[in-house]
KOLMAR-354004 format. One record per residue (C-alpha): residue number from 0; x, y, z. Coordinates in nm, 2 decimals, always signed. Each point is the difference from the previous one (the first is absolute). Last residue first. Layout:
R:NUM:X:Y:Z;
...
! end
This chain:
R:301:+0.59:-0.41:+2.32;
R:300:+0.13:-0.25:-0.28;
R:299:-0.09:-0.33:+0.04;
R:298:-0.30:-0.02:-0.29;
R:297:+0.21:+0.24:-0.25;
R:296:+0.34:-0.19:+0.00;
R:295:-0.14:-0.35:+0.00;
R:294:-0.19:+0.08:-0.32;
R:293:+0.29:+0.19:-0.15;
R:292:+0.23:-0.27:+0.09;
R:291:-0.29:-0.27:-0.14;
R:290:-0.08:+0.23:-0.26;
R:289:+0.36:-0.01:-0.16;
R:288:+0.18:+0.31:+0.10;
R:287:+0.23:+0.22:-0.23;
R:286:-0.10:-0.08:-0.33;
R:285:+0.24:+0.00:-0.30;
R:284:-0.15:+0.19:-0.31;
R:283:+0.25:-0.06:-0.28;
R:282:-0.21:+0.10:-0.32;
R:281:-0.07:-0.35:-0.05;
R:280:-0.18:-0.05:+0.33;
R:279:-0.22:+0.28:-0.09;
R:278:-0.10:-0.18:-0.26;
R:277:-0.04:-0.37:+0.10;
R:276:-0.22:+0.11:+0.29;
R:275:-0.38:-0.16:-0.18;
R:274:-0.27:+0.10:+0.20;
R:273:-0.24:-0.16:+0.26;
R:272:-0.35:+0.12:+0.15;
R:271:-0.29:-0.20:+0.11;
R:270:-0.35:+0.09:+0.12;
R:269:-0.06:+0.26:-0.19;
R:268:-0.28:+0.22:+0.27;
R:267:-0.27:+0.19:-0.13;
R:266:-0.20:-0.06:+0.28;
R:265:+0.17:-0.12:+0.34;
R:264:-0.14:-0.26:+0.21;
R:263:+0.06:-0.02:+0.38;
R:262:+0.08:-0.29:+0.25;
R:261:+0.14:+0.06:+0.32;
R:260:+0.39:-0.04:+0.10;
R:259:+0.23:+0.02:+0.32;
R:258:+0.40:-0.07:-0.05;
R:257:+0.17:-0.28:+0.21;
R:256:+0.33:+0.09:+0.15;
R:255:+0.34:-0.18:-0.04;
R:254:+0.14:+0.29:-0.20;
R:253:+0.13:-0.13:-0.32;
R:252:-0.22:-0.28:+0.02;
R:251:-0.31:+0.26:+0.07;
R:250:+0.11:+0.13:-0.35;
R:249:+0.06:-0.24:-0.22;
R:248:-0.38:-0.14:+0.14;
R:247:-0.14:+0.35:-0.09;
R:246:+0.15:-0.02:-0.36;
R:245:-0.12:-0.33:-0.04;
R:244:-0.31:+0.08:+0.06;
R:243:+0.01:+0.32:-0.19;
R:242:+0.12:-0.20:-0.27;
R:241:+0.34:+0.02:-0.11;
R:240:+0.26:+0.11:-0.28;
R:239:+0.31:+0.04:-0.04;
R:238:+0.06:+0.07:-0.30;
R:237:+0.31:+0.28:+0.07;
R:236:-0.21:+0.27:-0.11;
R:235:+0.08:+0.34:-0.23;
R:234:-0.18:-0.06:-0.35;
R:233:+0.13:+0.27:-0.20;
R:232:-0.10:+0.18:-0.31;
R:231:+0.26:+0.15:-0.22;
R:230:+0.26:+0.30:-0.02;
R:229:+0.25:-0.11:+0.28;
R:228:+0.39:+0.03:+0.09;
R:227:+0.03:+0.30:+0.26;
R:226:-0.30:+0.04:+0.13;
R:225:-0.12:-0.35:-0.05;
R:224:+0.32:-0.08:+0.22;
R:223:-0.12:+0.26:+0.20;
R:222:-0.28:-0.08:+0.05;
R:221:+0.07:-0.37:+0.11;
R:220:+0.23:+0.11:+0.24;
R:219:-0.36:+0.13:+0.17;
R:218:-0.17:-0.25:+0.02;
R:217:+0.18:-0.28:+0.16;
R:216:-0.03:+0.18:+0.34;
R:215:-0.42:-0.06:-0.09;
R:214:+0.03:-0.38:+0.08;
R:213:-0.19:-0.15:-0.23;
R:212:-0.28:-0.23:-0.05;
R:211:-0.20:-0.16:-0.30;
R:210:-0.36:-0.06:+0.09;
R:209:-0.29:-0.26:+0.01;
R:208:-0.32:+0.04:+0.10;
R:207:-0.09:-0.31:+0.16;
R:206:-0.06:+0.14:+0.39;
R:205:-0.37:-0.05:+0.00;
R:204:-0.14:+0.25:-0.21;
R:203:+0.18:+0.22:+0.17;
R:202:+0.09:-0.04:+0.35;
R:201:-0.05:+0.28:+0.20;
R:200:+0.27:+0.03:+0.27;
R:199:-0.11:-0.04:+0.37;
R:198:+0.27:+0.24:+0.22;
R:197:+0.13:-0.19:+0.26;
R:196:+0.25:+0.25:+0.10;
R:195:+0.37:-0.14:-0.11;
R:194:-0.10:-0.31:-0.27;
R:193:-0.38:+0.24:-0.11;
R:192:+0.26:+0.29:-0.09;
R:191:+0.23:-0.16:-0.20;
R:190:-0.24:-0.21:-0.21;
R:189:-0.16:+0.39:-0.03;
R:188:+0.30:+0.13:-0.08;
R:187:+0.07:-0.28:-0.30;
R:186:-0.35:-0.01:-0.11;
R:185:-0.05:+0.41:-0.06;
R:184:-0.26:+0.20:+0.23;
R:183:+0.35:+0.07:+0.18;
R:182:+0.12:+0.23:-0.22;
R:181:+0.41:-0.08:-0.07;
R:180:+0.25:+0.19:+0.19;
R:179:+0.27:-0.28:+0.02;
R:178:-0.12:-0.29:-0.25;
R:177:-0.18:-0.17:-0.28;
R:176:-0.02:+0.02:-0.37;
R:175:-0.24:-0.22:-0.20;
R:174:+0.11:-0.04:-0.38;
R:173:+0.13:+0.30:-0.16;
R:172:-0.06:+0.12:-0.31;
R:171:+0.28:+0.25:-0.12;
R:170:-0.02:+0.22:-0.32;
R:169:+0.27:+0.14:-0.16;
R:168:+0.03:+0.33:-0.22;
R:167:+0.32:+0.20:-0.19;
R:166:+0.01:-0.25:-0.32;
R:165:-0.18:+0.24:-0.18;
R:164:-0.15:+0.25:+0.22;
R:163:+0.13:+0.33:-0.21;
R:162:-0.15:-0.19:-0.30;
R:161:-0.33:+0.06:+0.15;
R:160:-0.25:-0.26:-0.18;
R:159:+0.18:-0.36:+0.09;
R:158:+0.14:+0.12:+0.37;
R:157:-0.35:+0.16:+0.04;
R:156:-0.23:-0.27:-0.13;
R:155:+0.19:-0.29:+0.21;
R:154:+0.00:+0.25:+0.36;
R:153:-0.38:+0.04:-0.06;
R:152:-0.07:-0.34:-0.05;
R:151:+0.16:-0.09:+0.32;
R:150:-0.16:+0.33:+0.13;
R:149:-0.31:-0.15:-0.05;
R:148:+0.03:-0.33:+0.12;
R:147:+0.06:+0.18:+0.35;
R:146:-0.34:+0.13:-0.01;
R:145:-0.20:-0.30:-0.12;
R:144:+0.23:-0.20:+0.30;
R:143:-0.19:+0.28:+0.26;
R:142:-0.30:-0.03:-0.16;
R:141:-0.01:-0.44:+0.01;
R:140:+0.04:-0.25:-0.31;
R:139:+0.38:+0.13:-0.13;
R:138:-0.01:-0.20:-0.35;
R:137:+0.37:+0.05:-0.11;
R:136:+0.08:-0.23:-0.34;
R:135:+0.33:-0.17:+0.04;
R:134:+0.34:+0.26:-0.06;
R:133:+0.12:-0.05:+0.35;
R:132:-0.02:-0.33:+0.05;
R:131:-0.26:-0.19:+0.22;
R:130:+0.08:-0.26:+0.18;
R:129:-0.29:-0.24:-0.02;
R:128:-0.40:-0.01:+0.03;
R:127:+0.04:+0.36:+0.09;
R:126:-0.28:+0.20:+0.09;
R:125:-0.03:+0.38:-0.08;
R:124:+0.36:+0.11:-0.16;
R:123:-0.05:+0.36:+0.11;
R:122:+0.04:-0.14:+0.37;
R:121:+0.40:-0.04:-0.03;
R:120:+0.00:+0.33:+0.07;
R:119:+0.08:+0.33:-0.15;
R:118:+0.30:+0.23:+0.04;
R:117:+0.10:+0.24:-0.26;
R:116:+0.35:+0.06:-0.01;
R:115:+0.14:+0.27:-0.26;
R:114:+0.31:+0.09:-0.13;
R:113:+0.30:+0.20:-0.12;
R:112:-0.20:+0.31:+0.01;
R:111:+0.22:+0.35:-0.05;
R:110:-0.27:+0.17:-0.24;
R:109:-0.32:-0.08:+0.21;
R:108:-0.29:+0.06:-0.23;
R:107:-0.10:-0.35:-0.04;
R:106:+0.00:-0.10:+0.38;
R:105:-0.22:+0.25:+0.09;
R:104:-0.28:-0.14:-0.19;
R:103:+0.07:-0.32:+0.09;
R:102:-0.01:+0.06:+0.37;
R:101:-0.35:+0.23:-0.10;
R:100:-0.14:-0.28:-0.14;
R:99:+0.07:-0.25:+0.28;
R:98:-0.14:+0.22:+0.28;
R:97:-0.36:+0.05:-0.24;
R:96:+0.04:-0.42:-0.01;
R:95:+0.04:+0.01:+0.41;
R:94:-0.22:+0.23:+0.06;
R:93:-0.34:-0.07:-0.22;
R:92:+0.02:-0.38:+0.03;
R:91:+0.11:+0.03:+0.37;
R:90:-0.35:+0.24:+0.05;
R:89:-0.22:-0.15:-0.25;
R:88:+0.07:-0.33:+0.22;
R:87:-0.06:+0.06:+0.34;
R:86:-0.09:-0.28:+0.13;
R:85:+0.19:-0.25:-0.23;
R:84:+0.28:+0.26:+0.01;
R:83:-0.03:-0.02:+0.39;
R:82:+0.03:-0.41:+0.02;
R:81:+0.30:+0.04:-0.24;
R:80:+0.18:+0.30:+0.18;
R:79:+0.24:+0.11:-0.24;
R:78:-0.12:+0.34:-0.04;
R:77:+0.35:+0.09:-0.23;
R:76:+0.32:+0.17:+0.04;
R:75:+0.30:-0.22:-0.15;
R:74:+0.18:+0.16:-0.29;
R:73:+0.34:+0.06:+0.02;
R:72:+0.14:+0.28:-0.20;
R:71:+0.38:+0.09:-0.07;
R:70:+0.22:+0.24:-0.16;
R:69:-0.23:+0.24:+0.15;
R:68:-0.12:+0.36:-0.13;
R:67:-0.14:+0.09:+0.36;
R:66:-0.20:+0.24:-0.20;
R:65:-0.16:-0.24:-0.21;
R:64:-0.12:-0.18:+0.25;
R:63:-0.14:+0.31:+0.17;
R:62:-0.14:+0.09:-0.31;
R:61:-0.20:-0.40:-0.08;
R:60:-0.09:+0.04:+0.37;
R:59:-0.23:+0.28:-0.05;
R:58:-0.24:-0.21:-0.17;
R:57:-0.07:-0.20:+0.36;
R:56:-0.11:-0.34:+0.00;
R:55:+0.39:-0.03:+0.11;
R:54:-0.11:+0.12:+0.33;
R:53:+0.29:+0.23:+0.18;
R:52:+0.25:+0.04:+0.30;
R:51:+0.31:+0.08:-0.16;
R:50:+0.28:-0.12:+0.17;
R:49:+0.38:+0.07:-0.09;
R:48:+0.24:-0.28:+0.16;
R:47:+0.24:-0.04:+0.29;
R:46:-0.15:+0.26:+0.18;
R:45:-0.23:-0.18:+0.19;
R:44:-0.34:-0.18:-0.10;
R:43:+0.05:-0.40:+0.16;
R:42:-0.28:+0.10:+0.20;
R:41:-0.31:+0.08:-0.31;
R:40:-0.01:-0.35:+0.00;
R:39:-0.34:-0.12:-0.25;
R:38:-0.23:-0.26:+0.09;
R:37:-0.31:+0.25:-0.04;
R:36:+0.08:+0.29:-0.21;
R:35:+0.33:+0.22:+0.07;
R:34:-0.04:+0.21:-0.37;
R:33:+0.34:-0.12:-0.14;
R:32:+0.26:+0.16:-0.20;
R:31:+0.29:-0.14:+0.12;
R:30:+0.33:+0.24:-0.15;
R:29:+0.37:-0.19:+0.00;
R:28:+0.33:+0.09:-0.09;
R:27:+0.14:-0.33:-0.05;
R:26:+0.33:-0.09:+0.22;
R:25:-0.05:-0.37:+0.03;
R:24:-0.15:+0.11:+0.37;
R:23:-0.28:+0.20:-0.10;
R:22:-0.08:-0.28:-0.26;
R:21:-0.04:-0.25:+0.32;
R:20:-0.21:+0.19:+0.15;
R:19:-0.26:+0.09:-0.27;
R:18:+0.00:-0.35:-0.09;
R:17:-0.10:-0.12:+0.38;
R:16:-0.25:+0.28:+0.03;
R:15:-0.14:-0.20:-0.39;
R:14:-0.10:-0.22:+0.14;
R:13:-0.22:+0.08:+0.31;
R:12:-0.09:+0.38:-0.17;
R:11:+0.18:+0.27:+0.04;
R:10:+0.16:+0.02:-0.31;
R:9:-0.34:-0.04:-0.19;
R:8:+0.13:+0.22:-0.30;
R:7:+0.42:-0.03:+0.00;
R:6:+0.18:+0.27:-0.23;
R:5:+0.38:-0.07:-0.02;
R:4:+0.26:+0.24:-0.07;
R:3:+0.35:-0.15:-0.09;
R:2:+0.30:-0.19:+0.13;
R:1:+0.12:+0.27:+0.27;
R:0:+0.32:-0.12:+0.13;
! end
């Protein structure tokens, strides 16, 4: 049974792979439109799904969008590199908020839209002295978080402005995601890496930032309950939370190895996220894997 069109940007990418997948098999009709930029799985293209290979930064997108005249959009292309947007930040700021425009944009004009997903992170919240909720003050403190913060606002003007948006957008922040096909410059490959080929991981500022983690199999059930059922922000984590300490000593007790580590300092860097769940929980999310089965699940795998 076909259950509607969906339009995923960043399809391809470690996340949101795993959410193109998964709507394939609920019986969506499914287009990834997705440029293949570092991190990204151009493998899992078959014929199980329309791709369009394509930069969101791109006007033309807003037509192609338009064309594909989806019931559904999903939201999730991005430079999400943190180290690179601090690099290279004119070139995030530019893409990414230019990318989140032309979403937008297209969004408005589609006649058939039931909604519209934009993904952000839990990083638009800058440092978090406690659990922040969904509606506290956003203060994203690095380019890549500027750039995400951005379409947070952008999604709140639209659905208020556009009365074809009204109640037809959700946002989702999610706290630290981790799993199959991730980039390995990330803390959870790299903790990975080090325990099965001695791989030194550098240890920022001293292993005390401190993360919420989740198991990125959890993800994508949680679209589509926002899918279905959503028209507000959402904080999507489980709270738990760790240091990179204690993350690495979860993870060589899991696996009985020691991980490697050298010191390193990271500009720009929060050093401690946590959100408030009590949302999403009340509109009937029910995770899959707690992050010790996910945890357990990803390290042992082959």
């Amino acid at each position: 049974m076909n259950k509607g069109k969906i339009v995923i940007t960043g399809g391809l990418g470690f996340i949101f792979s795993h959410v193109t997948e998964y709507f394939v098999k609920k019986g969506y009709e499914v287009t990834v439109i997705d440029n293949k930029s570092v991190g990204s799985h151009p493998e899992i293209i078959d014929d199980s799904f329309k791709y369009i290979d394509m930069h969101i930064a791109d006007p033309e997108i807003i037509d192609v969008i338009m064309d594909e005249n989806p019931d559904y959009v999903i939201h999730a292309a991005a430079i999400s590199d943190v180290d690179y947007s601090i690099r290279e930040s004119y070139r995030t700021l530019k893409k990414n908020i230019l990318g989140n425009v032309h979403i937008f944009e297209a969004c408005r004009h589609l006649p058939n839209l039931k909604k519209f997903i934009y993904v952000s992170t839990d990083e638009v919240y800058g440092e978090c002295e406690y659990k922040k909720k969904e509606d506290d003050m956003i203060f994203p403190k690095n380019p890549y978080s500027c750039s995400k913060a951005v379409g947070s606002l952008l999604r709140i003007t639209y659905d208020n402005t556009y009365e074809q948006l009204k109640n037809k957008t959700a946002e989702t922040r999610f706290c630290n995601v981790f799993g199959p096909r991730q980039d390995k410059r990330k803390i959870m490959p790299a903790i990975k890496e080090s325990i099965e080929n001695g791989y030194s991981i550098p240890l920022h500022n001293e292993g005390t930032g401190y993360r919420e983690y989740i198991y990125v199999k959890n993800i994508p059930p949680a679209m589509e309950l926002i899918l279905e059922k959503g028209n507000q922000t959402y904080n999507v984590t489980l709270n738990d939370g760790l240091t990179v300490h204690q993350l690495i000593e979860k993870a060589e007790s899991v696996t009985g190895k020691k991980a490697i580590t050298h010191p390193n300092n990271r500009p720009g860097m929060d050093m401690k996220y946590q959100m408030d769940n009590t949302r999403i929980m009340e509109l009937g999310w029910k995770p899959i894997y707690t992050f010790e089965e996910g945890l357990k699940e990803y390290l042992c795998e082959k």
